[in-house]
C-alpha positions as CSV (number, residue, x, y, z in Angstrom):
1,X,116.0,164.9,124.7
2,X,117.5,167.4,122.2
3,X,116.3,165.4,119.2
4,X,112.7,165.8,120.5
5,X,113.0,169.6,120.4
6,X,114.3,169.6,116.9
7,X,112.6,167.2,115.4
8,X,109.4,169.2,113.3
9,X,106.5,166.6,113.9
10,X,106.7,166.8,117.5
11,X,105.5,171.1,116.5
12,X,102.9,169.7,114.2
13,X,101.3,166.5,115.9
14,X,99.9,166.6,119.6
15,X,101.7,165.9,122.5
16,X,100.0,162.3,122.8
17,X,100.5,161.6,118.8
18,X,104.4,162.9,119.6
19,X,104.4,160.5,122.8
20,X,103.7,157.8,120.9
21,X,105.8,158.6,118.4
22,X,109.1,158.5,120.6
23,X,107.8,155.2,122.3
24,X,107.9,153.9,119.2
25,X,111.1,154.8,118.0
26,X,112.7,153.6,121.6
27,X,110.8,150.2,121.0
28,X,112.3,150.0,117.7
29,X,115.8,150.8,119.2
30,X,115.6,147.7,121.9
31,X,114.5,145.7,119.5
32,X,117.5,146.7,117.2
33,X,120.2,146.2,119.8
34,X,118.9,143.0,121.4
35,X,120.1,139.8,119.8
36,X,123.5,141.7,119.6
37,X,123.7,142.2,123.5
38,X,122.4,138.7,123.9
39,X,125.2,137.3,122.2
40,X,127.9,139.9,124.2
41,X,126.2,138.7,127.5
42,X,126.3,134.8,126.1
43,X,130.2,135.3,124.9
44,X,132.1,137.8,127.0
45,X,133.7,136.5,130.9
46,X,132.8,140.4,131.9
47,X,129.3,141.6,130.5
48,X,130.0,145.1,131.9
49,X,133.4,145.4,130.9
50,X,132.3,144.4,126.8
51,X,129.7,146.3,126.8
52,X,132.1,149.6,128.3
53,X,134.5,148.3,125.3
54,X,132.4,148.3,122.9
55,X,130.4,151.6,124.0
56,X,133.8,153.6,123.8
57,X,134.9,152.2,120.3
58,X,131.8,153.0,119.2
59,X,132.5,156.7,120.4
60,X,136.1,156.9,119.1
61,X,134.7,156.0,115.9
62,X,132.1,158.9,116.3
63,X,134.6,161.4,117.5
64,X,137.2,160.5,114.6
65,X,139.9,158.8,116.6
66,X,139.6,155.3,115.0
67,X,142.9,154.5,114.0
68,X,144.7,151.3,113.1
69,X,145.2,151.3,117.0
70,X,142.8,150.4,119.2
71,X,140.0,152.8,119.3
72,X,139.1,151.7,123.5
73,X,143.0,153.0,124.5
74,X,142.4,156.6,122.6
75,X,139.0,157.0,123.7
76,X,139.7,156.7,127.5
77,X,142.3,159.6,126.8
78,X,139.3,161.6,125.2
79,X,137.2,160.6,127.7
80,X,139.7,161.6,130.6
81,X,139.8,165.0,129.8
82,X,135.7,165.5,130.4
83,X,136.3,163.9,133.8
């Protein structure tokens, strides 16, 4: 949401050009992210518990706690605190 108020096209363009716009890009997204999650649903025993798994290393990357160890353990600590 905070991407659509800082982004400069969606001033310039009209609110139906900018609607499309953001369709678009969260078309292009699924389409992106798809075969990956089809293989995570085809290879993992828990769908919901890879996908949590790989949501929060992909977070502990973001936030800089990536380490040699693994990045799911330091993120639930990070995470804990926001709780």
């Amino acid at each position: 949401m905070v991407d659509s108020f800082l982004d400069p096209l969606g001033y310039i363009l009209p609110f139906e050009a900018n609607l499309g716009l953001t369709a678009g890009k969260a078309i292009s997204k699924r389409e992106e992210i798809m075969d990956p999650l089809d293989q995570l649903r085809l290879g993992s025993l828990d769908y919901y518990a890879a996908v949590r798994g790989a949501y929060y290393q992909h977070r502990a990357a973001e936030l800089g706690l990536a380490d040699d160890a693994p990045a799911t353990a330091a993120a639930e600590d990070a995470f804990q605190s926001f709780e």
